[in-house]
N, C-alpha and C positions, 0 to 999 in steps of 0.2 A: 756470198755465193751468187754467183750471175747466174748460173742454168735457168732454163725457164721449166719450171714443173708443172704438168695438170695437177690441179688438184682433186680429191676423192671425194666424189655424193653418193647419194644415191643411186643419178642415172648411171656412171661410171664403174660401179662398184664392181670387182670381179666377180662372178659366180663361185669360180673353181675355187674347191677348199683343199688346203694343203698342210692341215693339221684337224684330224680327226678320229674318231673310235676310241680316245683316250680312256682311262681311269681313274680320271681325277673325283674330285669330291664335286658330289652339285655343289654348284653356284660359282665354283674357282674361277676368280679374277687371273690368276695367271696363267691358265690355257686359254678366255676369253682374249689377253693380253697375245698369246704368238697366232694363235687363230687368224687375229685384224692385222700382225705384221707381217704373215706370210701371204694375204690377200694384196699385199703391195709386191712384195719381192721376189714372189713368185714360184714356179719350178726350175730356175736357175740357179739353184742357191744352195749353199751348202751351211747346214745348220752345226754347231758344236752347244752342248747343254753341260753341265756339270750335273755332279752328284746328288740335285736337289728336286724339287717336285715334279717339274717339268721331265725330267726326265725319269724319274720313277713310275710315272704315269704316261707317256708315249714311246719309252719301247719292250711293250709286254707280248714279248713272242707268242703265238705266232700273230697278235694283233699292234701290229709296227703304226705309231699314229701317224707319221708326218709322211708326205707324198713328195719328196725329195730327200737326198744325202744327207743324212743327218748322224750323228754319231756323239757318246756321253768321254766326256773330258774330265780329270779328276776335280775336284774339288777346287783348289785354288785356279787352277791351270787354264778357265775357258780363254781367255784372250790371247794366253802364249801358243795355245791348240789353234785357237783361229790366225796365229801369225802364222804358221806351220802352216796350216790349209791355203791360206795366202799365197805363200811362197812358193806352194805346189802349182798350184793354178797357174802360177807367172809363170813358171818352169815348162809347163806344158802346153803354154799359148794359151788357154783358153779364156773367150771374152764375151764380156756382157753377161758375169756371172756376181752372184752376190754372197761371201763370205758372213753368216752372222752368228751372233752368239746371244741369249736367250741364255741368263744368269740371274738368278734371287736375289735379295737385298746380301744377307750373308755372304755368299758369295762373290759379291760384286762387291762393298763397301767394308767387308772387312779381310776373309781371308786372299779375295783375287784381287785385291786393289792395287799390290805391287804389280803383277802381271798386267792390270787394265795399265797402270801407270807405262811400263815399258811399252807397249803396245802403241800408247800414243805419242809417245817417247819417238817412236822409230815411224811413226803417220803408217803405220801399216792399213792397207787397202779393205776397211773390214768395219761391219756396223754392230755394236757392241749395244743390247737390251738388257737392262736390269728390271725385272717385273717386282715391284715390291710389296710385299704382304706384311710387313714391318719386323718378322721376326723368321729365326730358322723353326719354320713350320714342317716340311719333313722328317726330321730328327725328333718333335718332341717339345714345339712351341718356345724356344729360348731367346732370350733377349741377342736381338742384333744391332750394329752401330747404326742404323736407323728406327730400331723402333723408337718409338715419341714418348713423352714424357707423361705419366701415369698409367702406363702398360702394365696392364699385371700377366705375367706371362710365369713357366716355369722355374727359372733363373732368376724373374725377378716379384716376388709373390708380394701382394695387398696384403697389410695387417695396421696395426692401431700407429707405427711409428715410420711405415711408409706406405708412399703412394702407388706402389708397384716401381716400375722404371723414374729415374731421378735425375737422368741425362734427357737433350735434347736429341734428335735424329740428328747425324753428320748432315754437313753441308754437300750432299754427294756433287751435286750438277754444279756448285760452285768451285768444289776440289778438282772435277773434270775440266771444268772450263778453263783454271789457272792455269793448265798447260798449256794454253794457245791451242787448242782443239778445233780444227775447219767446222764443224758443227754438231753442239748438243742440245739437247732440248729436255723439259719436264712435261707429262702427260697423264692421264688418266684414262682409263678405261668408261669411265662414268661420262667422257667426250669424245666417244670413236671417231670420230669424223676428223677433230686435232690428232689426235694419236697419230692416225694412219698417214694423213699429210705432213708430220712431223719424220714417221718413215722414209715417208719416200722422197722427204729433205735429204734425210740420212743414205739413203740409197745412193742417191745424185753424186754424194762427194768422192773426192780422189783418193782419201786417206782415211783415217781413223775419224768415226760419226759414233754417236753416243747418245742414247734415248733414255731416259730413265722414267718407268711409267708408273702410276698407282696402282694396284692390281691388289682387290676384298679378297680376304680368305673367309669362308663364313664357320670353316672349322677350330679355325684356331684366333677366329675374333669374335665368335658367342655370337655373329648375328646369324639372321633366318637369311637361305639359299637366293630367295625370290629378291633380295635386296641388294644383291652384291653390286649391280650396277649403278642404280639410286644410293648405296652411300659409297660410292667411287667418286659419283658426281657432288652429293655433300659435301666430300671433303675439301673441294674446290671453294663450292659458294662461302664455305663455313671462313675463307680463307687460311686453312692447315694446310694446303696442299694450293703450291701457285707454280701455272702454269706458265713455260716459259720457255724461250730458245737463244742461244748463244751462237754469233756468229760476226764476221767481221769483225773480230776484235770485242764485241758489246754484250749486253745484256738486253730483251726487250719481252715486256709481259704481254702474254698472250690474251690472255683472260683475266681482267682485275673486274669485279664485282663490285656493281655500285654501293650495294651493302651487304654488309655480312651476315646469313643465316644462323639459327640457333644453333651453337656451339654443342649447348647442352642435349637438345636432342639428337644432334649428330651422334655425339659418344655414349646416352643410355640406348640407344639402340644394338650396343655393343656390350657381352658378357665379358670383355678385358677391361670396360671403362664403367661398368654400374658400380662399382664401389666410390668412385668418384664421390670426394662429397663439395660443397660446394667454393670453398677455401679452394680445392685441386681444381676446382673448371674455372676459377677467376685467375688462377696463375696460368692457365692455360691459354686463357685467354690473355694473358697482359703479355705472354711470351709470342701467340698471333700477331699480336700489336707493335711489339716494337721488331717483330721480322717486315713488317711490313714498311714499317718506318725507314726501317733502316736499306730494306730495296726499294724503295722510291727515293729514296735521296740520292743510293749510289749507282743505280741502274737505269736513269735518266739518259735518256740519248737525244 
């Protein structure tokens, strides 16, 4: 990417907010999450949400939360709705507009994956958010191809012969990137300031941009409201969660941690991870450790 981008502080920061009055749950990491990225892309833009929190919670007539075009897409279908809005926009000349989509883990990494797949497929002109809370938390808490390993969630329950969840989270930002994608990145809400300049990477490109952010649910991860941003941000230090942008061809970490924080207090802070016993937080940890091994080796630029 040559563009030259301002970057976002403090002094810079927009005022106007163009998602707000929602219904979501105190402390939601996922309206914290389109909150900070419509502080970047502004009122030019035209939003597509699917069938999941985000949208169950900002369009409750007659209190509509988002202060631009925004409209709910089925289920699978946000990136093929945002090709659609795409094509409209070129059709009717208009410019210096911003096409985005603001999609759930579920959503995005399991059943929209074919559609995000064809979407970049075709470099369609459109910046594509996955806010992730690690499960389908609107429906009812259910294990999705990102939640992490010892989740105890609906679908996947804690008892004496498992650990709750028994898979790793998909490789989502490394699935995206294999397709030659002009720019994606991984983010957290627990580092607004990365987020938002990671947006407005994403904003900048010609084609298909791809953000994929951390985003605490405190309802359906047992922790307290007042936290959701401090362990956004644990999740980083702890090393579960590395922060990072793909472009030019590369990989390159944003934020790598001189050392890694306690693991274990990261996840007993959470009502999905206190069954945890200690067997489950050393394999959790040994599975931290060899992701990390193995992106420093091959993500070396």
């Amino acid at each position: 990417m040559n563009k030259q981008i301002e970057k976002i502080n403090v002094h810079n920061m927009p005022d106007k907010e163009y998602f707000y009055g929602h219904k979501a749950c105190a402390g939601c990491g996922g309206s914290v999450a389109v909150r900070l990225a419509m502080k970047v892309l502004g009122e030019r833009s035209f939003g597509v949400l699917p069938a999941g929190c985000m949208a169950a919670v900002g369009f409750i007539y007659p209190q509509m939360a988002f202060n631009m075009n925004a409209m709910i897409s089925t289920f699978p279908g946000t990136a093929s709705m945002l090709s659609g809005v795409a094509a409209g926009a070129k059709a009717l000349g208009l410019k210096d507009v911003n096409i985005v989509g603001f999609a759930g883990d579920g959503g995005t990494a399991d059943i929209g994956l074919q559609a995000l797949s064809g979407a970049i497929d075709r470099n369609d002109n459109i910046v594509y958010i996955c806010y992730d809370n690690e499960a389908y938390m609107n429906t009812g808490i259910q294990k999705s191809g990102l939640t992490p390993y010892g989740t105890k969630t609906t679908t996947t329950p804690a008892g004496k012969n498992l650990p709750g969840s028994t898979r790793p989270k998909k490789r989502l930002f490394e699935i995206v990137a294999a397709h030659g994608i002009e720019y994606a990145a991984t983010a957290s809400i627990g580092y607004p300031q990365d987020f938002m300049n990671k947006v407005a990477k994403a904003k900048a490109c010609e084609g298909t941009s791809f953000v994929h952010v951390y985003a605490s649910c405190p309802t359906g991860w047992g922790s307290a409201t007042e936290t959701s941003i401090s362990i956004a941000k644990e999740a980083v230090d702890t090393g579960l969660w590395v922060l990072a942008e793909y472009e030019d061809g590369g990989f390159r970490i944003t934020r790598e941690p001189r050392s890694f924080s306690s693991i274990q207090d990261y996840l007993y802070q959470q009502g999905r991870f206190r069954h945890l016993s200690e067997k489950d937080i050393a394999e959790i940890t040994r599975q931290r450790d060899i992701q990390w091994l193995r992106i420093r080796r091959d993500w070396a630029r």
